[in-house]
TIVOTI-827263 format. One record per atom (N, C-alpha, C): y negated, z, x; residue in one letter. Coordinates in pm, whole numbers, padded with zeros to 5 digits, always signed. Example, Ala and Ser with C-alpha at 12.3 -4.5 7.8 and 13.67 -1.06 7.14 Angstrom:
2
+00569+00780+01319A +00450+00780+01230A +00330+00780+01320A +00225+00708+01285S +00106+00714+01367S -00003+00787+01290S 
END
This chain:
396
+01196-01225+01665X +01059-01202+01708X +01019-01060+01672X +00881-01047+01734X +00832-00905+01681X +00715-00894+01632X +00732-00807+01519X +00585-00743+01444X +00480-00754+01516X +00347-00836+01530X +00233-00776+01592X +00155-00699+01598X +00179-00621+01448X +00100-00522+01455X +00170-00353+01464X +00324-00375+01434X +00386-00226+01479X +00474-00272+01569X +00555-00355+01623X +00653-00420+01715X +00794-00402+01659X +00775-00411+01531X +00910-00368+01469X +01024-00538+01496X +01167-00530+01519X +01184-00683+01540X +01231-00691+01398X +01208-00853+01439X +01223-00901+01255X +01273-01019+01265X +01341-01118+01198X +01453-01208+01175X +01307-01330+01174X +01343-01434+01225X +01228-01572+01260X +01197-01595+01118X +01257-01564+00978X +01256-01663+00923X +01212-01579+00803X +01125-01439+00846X +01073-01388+00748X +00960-01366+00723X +00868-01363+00592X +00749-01322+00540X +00669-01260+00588X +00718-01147+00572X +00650-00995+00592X +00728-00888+00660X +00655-00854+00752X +00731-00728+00798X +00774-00606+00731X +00927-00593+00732X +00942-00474+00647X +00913-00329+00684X +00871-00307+00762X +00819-00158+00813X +00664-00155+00768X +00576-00228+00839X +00418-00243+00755X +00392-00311+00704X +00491-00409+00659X +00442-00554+00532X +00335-00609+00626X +00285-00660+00726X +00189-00698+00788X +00286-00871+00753X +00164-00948+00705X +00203-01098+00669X +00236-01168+00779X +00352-01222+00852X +00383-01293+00943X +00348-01441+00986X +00390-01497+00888X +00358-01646+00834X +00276-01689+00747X +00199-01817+00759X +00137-01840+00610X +00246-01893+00475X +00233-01851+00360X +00309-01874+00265X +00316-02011+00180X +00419-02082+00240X +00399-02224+00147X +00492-02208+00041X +00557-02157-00015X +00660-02132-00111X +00656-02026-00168X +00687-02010-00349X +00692-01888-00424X +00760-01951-00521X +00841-01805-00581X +00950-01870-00721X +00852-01946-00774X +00924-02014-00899X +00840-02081-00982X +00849-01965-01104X +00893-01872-01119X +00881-01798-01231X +00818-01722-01160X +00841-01629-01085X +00757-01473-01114X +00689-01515-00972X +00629-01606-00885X +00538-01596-00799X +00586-01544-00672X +00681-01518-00654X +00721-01374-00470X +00691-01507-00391X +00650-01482-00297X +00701-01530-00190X +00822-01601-00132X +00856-01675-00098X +00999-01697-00068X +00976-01781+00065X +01082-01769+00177X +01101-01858+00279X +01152-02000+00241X +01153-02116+00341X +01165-02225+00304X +01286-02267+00200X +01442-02159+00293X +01525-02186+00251X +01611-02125+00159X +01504-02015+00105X +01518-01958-00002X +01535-02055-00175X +01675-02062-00182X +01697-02154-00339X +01687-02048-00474X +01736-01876-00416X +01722-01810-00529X +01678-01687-00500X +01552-01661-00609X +01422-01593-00599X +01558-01393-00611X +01535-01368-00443X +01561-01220-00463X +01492-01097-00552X +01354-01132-00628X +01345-01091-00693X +01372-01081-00816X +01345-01153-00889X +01405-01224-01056X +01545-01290-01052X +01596-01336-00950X +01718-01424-00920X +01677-01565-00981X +01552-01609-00994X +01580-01722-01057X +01592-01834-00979X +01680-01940-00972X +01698-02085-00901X +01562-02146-00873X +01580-02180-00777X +01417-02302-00718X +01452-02413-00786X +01591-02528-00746X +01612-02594-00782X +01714-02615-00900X +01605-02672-01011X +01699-02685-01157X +01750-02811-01180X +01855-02823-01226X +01948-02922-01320X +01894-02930-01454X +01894-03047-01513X +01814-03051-01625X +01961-03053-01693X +02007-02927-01789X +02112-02875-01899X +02086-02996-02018X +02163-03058-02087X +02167-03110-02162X +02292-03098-02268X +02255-02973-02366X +02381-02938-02479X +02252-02920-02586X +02364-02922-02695X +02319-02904-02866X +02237-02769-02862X +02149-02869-02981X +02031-02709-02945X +02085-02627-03052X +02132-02492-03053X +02205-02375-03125X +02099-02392-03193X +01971-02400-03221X +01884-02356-03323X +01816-02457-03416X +01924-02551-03459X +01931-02671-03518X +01924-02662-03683X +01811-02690-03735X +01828-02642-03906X +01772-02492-03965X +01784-02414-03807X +01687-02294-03858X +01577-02305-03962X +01427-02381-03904X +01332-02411-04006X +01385-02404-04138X +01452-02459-04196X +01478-02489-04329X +01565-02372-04392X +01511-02219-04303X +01569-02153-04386X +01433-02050-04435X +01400-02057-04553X +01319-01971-04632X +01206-01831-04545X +01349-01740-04522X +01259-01626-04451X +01193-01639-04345X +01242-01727-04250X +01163-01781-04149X +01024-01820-04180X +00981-01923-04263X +00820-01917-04322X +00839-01807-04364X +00877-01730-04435X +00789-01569-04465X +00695-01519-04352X +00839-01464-04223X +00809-01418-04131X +00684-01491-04036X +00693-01630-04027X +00593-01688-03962X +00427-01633-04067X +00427-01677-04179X +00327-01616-04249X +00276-01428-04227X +00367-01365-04227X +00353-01281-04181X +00287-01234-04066X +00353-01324-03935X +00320-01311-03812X +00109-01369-03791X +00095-01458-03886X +00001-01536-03860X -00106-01489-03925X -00083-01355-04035X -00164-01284-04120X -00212-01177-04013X -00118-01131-03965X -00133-00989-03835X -00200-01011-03756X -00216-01181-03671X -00254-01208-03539X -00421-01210-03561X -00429-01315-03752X -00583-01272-03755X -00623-01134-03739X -00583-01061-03847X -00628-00894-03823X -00670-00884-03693X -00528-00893-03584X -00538-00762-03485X -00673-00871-03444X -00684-01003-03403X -00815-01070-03344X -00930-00960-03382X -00957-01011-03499X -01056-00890-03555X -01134-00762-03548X -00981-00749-03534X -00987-00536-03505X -01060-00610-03311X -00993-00611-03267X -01002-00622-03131X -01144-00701-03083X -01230-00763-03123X -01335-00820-03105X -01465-00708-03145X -01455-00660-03237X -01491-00557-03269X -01452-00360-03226X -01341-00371-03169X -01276-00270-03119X -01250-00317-02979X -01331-00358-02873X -01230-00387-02731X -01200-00280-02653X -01093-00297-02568X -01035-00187-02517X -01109-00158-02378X -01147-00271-02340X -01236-00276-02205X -01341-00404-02201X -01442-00362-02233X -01550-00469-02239X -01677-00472-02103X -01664-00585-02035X -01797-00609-01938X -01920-00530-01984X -01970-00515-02097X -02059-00438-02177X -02102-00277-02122X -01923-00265-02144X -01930-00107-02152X -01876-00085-02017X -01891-00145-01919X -01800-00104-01791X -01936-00105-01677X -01950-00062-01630X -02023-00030-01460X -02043-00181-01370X -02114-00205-01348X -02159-00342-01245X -02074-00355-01121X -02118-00191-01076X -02066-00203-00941X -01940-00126-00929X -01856-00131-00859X -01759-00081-00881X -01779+00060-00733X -01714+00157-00849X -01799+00290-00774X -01667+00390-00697X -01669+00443-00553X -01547+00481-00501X -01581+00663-00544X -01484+00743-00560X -01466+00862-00630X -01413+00896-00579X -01381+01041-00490X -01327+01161-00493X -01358+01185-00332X -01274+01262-00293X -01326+01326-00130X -01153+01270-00085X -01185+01204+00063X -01036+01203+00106X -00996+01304+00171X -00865+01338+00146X -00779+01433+00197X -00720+01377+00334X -00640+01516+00429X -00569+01469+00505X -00456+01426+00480X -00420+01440+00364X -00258+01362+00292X -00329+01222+00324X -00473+01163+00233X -00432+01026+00216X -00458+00938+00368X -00531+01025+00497X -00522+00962+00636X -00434+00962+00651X -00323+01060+00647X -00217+01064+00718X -00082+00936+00623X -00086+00932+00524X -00017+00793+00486X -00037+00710+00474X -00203+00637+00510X -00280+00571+00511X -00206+00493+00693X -00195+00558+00764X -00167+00582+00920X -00031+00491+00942X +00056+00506+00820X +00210+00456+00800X +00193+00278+00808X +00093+00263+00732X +00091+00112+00719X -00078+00034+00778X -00091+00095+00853X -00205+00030+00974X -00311+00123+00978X -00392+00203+00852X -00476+00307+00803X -00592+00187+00846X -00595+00140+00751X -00793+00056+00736X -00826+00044+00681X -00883+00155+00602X -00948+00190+00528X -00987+00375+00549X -01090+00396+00556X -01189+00479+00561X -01301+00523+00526X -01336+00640+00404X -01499+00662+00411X -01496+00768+00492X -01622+00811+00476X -01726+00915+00489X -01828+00932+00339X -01954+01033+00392X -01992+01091+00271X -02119+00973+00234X -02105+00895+00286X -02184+00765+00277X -02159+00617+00263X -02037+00582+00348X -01994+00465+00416X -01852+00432+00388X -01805+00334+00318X -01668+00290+00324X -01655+00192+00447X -01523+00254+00538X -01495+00141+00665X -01384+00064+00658X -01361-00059+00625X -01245-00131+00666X -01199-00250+00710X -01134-00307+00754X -01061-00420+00851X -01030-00490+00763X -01092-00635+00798X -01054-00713+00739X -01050-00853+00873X -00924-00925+00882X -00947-00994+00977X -00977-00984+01117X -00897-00857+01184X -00947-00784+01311X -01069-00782+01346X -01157-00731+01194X -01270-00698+01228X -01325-00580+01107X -01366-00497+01218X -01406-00393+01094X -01555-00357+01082X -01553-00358+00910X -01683-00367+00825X -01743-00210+00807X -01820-00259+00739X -01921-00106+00633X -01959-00161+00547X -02008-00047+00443X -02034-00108+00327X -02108+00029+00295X -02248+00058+00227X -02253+00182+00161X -02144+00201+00034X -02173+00347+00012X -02075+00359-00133X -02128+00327-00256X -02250+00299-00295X -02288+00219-00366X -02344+00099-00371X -02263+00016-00288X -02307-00129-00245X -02265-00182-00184X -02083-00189-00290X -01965-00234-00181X -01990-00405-00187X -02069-00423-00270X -02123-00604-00250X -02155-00682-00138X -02180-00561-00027X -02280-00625+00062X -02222-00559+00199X -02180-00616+00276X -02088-00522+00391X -02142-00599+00543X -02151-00524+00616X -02174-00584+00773X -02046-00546+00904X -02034-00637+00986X -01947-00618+01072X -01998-00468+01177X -01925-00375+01191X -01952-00292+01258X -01880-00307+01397X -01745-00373+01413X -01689-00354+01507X -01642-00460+01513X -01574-00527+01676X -01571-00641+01624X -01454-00743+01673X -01362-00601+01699X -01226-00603+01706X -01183-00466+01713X -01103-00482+01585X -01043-00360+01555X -00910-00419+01397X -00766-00336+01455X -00678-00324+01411X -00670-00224+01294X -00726-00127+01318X -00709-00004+01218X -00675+00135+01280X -00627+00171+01239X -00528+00382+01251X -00695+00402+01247X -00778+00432+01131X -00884+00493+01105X -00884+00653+01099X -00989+00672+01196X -00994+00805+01209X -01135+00876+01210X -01181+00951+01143X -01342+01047+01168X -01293+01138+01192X -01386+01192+01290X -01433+01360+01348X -01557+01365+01420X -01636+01475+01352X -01731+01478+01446X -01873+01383+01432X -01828+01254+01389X -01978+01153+01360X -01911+01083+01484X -01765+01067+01489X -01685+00953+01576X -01598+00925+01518X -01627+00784+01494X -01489+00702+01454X -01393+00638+01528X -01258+00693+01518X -01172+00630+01595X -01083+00525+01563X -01046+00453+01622X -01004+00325+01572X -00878+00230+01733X -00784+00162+01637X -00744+00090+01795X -00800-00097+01760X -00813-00112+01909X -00833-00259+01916X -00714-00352+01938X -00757-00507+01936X -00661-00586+01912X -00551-00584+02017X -00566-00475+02158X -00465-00425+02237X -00410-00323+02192X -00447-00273+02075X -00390-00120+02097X -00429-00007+02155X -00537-00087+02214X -00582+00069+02262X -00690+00141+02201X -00664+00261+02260X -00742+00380+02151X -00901+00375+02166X -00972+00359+02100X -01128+00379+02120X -01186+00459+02033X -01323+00491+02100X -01416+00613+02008X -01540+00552+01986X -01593+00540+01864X -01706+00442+01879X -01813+00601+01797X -01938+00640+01842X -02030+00713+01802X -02090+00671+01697X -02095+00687+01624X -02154+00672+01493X -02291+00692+01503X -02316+00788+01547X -02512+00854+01576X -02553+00733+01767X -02456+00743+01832X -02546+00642+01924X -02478+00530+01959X -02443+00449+01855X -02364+00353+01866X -02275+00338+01999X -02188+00401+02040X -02155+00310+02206X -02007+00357+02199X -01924+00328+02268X -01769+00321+02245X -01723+00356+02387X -01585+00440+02343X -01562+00521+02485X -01362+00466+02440X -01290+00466+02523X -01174+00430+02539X -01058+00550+02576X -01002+00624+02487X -00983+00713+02500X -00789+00716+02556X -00741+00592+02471X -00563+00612+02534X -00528+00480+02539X -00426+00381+02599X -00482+00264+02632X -00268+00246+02583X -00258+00114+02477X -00146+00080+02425X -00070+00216+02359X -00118+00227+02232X -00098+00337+02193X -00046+00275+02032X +00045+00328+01930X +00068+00312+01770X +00077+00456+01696X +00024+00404+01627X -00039+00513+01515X -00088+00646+01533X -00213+00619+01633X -00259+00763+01646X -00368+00803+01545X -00333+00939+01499X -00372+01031+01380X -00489+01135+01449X -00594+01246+01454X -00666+01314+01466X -00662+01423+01432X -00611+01519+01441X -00627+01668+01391X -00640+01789+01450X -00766+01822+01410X -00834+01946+01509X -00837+01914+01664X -00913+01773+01706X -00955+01753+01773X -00826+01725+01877X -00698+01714+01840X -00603+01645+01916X -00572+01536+01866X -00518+01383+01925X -00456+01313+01898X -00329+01286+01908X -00232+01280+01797X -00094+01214+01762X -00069+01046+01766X +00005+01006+01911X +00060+00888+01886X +00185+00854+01919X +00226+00753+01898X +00380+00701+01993X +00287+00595+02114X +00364+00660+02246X +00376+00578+02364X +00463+00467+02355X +00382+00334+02386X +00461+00179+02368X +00526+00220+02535X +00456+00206+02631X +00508+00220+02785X +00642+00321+02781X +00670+00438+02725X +00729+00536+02731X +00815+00543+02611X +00930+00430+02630X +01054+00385+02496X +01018+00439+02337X +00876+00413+02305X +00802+00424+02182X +00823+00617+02148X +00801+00692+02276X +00820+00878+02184X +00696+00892+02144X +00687+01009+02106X +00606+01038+02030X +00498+01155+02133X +00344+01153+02143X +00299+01249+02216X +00157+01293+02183X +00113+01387+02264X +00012+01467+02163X -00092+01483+02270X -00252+01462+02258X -00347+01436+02356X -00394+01535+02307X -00519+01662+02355X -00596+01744+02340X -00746+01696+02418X -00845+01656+02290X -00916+01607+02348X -01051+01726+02454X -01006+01853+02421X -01097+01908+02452X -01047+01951+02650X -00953+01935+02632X -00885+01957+02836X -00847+01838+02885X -00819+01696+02764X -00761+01577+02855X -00586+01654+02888X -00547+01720+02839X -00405+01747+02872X -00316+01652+02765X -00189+01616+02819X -00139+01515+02744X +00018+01620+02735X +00139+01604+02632X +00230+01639+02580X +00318+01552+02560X +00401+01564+02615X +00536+01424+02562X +00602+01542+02414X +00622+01518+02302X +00700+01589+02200X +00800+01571+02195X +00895+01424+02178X +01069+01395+02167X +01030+01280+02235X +01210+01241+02229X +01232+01136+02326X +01328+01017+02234X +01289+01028+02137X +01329+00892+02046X +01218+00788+02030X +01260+00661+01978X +01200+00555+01929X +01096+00618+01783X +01013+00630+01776X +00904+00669+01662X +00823+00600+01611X +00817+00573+01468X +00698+00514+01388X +00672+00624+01293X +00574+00564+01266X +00536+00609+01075X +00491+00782+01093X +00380+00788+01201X +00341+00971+01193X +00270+00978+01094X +00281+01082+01080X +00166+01159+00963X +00247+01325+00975X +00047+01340+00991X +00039+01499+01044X +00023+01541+00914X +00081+01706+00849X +00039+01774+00729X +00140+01973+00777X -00032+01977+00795X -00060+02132+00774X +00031+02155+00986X +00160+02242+00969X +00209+02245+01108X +00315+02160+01138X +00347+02078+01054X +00429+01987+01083X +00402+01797+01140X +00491+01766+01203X +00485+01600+01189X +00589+01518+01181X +00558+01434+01062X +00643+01362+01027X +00663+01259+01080X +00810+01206+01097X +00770+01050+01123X +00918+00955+01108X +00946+00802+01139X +01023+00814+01113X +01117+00774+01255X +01248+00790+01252X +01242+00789+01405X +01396+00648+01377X +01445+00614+01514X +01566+00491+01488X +01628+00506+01652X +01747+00513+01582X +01841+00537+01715X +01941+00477+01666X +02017+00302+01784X +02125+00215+01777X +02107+00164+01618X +01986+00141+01640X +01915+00052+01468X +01942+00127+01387X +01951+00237+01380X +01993+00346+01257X +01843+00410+01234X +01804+00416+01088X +01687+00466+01100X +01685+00622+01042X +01580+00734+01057X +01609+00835+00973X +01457+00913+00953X +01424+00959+00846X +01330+01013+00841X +01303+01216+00904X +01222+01222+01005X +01233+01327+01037X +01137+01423+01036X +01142+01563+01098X +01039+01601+01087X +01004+01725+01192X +00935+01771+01302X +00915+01870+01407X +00761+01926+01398X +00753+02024+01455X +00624+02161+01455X +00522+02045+01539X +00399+02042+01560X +00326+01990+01621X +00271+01980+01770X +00395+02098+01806X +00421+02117+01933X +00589+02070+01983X +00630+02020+01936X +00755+01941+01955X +00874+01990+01945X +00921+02136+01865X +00992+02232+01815X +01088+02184+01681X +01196+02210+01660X +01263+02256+01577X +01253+02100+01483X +01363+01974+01517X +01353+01879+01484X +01443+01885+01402X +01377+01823+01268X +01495+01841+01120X +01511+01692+01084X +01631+01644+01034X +01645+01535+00958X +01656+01564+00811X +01514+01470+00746X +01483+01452+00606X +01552+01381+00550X +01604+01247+00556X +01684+01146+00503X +01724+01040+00598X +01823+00990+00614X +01921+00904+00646X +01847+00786+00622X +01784+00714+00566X +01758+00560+00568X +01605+00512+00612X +01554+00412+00656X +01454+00353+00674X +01384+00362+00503X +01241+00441+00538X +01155+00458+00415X +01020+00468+00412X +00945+00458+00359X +00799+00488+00338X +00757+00608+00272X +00683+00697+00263X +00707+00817+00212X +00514+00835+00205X +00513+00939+00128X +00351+01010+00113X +00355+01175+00068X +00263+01219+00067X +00265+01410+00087X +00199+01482-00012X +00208+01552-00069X +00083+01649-00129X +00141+01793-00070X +00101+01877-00182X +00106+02022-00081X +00212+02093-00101X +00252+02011-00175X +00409+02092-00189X +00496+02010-00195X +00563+01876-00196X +00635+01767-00211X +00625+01633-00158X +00708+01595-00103X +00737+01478-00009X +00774+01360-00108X +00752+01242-00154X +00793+01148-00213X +00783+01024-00127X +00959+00985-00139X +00967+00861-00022X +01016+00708-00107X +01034+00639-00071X +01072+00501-00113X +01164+00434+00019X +01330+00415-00045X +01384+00300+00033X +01425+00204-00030X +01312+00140-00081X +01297+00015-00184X +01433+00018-00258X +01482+00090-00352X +01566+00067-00387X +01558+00181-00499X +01481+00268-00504X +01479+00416-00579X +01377+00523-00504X +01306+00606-00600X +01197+00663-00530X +01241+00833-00541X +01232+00924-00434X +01313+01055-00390X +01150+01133-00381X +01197+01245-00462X +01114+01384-00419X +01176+01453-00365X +01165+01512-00236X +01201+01605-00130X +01095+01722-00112X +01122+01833-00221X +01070+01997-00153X +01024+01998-00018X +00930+02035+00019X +00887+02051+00137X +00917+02194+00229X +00984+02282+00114X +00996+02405+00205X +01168+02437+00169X +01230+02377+00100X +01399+02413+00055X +01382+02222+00072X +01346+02174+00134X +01413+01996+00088X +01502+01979+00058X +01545+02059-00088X +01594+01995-00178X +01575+01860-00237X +01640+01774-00265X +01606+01608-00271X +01623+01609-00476X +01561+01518-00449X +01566+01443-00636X +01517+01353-00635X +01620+01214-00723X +01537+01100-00741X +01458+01095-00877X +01363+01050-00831X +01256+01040-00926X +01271+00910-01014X +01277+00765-00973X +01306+00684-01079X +01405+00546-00928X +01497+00506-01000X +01566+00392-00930X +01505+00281-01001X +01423+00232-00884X +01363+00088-00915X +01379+00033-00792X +01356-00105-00787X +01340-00154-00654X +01174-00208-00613X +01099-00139-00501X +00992-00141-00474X +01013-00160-00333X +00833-00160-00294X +00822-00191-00161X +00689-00085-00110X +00626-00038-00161X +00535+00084-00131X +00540+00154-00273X +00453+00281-00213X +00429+00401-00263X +00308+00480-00248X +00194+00517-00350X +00140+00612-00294X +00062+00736-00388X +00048+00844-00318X +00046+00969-00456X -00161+00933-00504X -00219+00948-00596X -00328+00909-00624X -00380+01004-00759X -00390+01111-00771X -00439+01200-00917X -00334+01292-00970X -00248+01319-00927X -00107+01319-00969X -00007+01213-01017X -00034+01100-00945X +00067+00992-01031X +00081+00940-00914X +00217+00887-00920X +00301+00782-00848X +00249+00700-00862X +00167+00584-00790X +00158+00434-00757X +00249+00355-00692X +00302+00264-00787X +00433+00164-00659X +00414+00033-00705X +00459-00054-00564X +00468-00204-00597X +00593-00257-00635X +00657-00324-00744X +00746-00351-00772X +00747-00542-00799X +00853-00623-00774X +00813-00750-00778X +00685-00831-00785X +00627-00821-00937X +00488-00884-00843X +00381-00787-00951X +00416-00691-01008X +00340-00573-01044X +00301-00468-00977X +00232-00388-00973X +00168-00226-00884X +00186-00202-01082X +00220-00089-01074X +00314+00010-01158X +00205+00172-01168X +00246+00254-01240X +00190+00390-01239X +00294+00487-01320X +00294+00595-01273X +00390+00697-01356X +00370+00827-01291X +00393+00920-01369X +00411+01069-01359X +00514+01107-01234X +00409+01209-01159X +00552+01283-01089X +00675+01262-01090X +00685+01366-01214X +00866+01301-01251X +00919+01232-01294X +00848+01113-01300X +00897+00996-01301X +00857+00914-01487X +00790+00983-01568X +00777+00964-01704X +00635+00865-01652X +00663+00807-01824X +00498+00764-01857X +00493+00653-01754X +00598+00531-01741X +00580+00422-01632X +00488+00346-01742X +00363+00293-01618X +00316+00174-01716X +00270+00074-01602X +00238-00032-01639X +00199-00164-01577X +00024-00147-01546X -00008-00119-01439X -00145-00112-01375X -00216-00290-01386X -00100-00306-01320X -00199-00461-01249X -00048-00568-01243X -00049-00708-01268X +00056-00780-01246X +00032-00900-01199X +00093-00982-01171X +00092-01108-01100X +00012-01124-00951X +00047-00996-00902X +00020-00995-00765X +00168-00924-00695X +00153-00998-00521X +00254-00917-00445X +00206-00815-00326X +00225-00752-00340X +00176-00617-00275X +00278-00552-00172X +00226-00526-00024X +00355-00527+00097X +00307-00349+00107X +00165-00304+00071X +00111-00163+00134X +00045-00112+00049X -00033-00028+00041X -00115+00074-00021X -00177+00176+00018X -00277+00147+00039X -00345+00301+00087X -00457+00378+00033X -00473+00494-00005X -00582+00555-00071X -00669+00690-00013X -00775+00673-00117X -00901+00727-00058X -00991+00826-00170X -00917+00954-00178X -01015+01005-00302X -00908+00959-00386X -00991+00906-00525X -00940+00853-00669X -00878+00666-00627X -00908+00617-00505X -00929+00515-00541X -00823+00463-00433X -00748+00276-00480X -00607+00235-00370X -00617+00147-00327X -00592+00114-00184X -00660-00024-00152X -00540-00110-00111X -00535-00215-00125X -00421-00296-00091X -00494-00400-00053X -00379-00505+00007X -00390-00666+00080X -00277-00752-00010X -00312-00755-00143X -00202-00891-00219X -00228-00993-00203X -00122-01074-00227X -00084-01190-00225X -00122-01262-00431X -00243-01303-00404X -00215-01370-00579X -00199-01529-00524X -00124-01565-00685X -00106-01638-00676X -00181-01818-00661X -00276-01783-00786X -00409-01856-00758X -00509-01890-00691X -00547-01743-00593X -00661-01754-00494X -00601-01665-00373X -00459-01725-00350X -00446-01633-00223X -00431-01509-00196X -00477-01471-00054X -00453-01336-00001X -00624-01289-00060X -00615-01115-00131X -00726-01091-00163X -00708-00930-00103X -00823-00894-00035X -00786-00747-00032X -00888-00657-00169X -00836-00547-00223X -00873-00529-00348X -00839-00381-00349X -00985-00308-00417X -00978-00185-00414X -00895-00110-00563X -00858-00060-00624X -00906-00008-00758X -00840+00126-00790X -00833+00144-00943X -00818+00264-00977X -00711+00253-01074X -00679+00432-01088X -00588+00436-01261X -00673+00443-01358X -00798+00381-01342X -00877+00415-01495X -00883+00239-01532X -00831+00175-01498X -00790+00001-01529X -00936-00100-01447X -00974-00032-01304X -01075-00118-01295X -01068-00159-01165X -01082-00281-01074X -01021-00285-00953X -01178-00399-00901X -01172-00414-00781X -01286-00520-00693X -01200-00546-00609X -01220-00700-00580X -01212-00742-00452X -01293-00753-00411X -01265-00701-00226X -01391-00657-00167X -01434-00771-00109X -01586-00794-00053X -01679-00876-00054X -01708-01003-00188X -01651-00942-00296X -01693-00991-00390X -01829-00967-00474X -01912-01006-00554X -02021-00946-00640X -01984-00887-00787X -01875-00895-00803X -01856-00844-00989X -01746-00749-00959X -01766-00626-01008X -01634-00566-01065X -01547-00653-01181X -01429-00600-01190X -01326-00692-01259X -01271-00573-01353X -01184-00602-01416X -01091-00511-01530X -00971-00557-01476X -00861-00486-01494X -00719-00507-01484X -00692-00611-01663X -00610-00706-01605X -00568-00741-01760X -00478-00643-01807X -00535-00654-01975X -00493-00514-02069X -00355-00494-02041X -00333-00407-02080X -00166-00272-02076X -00072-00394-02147X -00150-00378-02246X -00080-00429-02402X -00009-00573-02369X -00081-00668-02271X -00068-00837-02280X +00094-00834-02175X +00115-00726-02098X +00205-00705-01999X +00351-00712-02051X 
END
């Protein structure tokens, strides 16, 4: 079958799409240890490896007579002297208290064209302005002021995502794909390219791949209506930065990350494998779930940054954000200083805005939640009324 929301093909009997993690199926099955997801006939959890179905082991318990050895009560006494303390210290010392934390949960910084343009990779829905957060939820997209993400109204009322402003026009595609312009100042909507994926905005041209035209890649100028074919490969995953465009391209199922001038010039291959990748102004950092690569942007020279196995990526303050089994993770550039953000969620995307990252997890307790937050430990799910805390560093 195929992706509905990028047309990527994908095996009947899977989850999530691996190109935009877009959820395929509803999920009746997850390990019993660490929560993933799993298909029906999944017996052992690819993440943790642990068995679905157990045999109840029946041998001598090795730790037979321990108790009755002396230092053991020491150590338990010990242990049980500390646990009061730290209680103590910590009731009186909290590390993050409802008290001392903000009601509403508040969005920070100005978005860049880095975070549209990798935002673009995995549907882009999510969007502010200097007023208004916009995003899709349920092929339908909301608003919310920025201080009063409590309270949100339907603005549109089919819409997929590839969020785009210019001008006091928001662009957006509908549940066909096709391109629309909705006015912000006189509400009314104009239809600008019709079955179109992942079109981007810059300086008043649009970047997409043609579905009709064996998925290439092409470039609209909105100010003449002149249209540009750029290459003639299969293309996903654009994102425009500075004179270049990236994207990733697949020829005889081979995938490769590439990269050409914005006029369809001088086509370079970045890496050899199917990946997800994000930008700043000097460095490319990609993910092929398996290990995360910094690639120079002007000598792409390559370096791996840390071998883990993940499934997104995205740059946010100077720090790496990634999803790893059923944690979202944080670490330094070069790869130092890993720590545990958020856990017991599964996370397929990521996209950010300013200071702040928005995802669509999977928890385990209450489902699919979409949920904004930060590296300062504080996250909302949206159309909720309370900001939340990340559970502490320390309990992880």
């Amino acid at each position: 079958m195929y992706c509905s929301q990028c047309g990527t093909y994908v095996e009947d009997d899977m989850l999530f799409c691996p190109q935009c993690g877009k959820q395929l199926k509803p999920i009746k099955k997850v390990c019993i240890r660490c929560q993933l997801p799993l298909t029906e006939n999944e017996e052992v959890c690819p993440a943790c490896g642990m068995r679905q179905t157990q045999e109840e082991v029946v041998e001598e318990d090795p730790y037979k007579g321990y108790w009755k050895k002396p230092i053991l009560w020491i150590l338990s006494a010990v242990l049980c002297l500390s646990a009061v303390f730290l209680g103590s210290y910590m009731i009186s010392h909290p590390l993050q208290s409802m008290s001392s934390q903000e009601k509403n949960y508040v969005l920070e910084g100005k978005v860049s064209t880095y975070n549209v343009s990798a935002n673009n990779q995995v549907g882009g829905q999510y969007l502010k302005d200097n007023q208004h957060l916009y995003y899709v939820i349920n092929n339908q997209l909301l608003v919310s002021d920025l201080d009063e993400l409590e309270t949100s109204e339907v603005l549109i009322d089919d819409c997929v995502g590839y969020l785009s402003i210019e001008n006091h026009v928001l662009y957006y595609c509908d549940s066909q794909y096709n391109y629309q312009a909705y006015d912000l100042k006189i509400k009314t909507t104009t239809q600008i390219l019709e079955n179109v994926y992942y079109p981007i905005i810059k300086n008043h041209v649009i970047y997409y791949q043609l579905d009709q035209d064996h998925e290439s890649l092409y470039r609209y100028s909105l100010d003449d209506q002149t249209n540009q074919k750029l290459n003639d490969e299969t293309s996903y995953d654009i994102t425009i930065d500075g004179k270049y465009i990236y994207y990733l391209a697949k020829n005889d199922e081979q995938y490769a990350l590439k990269r050409m001038t914005i006029t369809g010039e001088n086509i370079e291959t970045l890496y050899e494998k199917q990946c997800t990748f994000a930008l700043d102004n000097k460095d490319l950092y990609l993910t092929d779930n398996s290990q995360i690569i910094k690639i120079n942007k002007e000598t792409l020279k390559q370096e791996t940054i840390k071998k883990v196995e993940n499934r997104a990526i995205a740059l946010v303050n100077n720090k790496i954000v990634y999803a790893t089994g059923t944690q979202l993770k944080m670490m330094s550039l070069n790869g130092k200083d890993d720590q545990i953000l958020f856990k017991n969620i599964v996370v397929s995307d990521l996209q950010v805005l300013g200071s702040d990252l928005f995802t669509k997890g999977y928890v385990q307790e209450s489902g699919i939640k979409y949920i904004v937050f930060n590296i300062k430990g504080q996250y909302k799910a949206l159309n909720e009324n309370t900001a939340q805390e990340f559970e502490n560093l320390q309990d992880a």
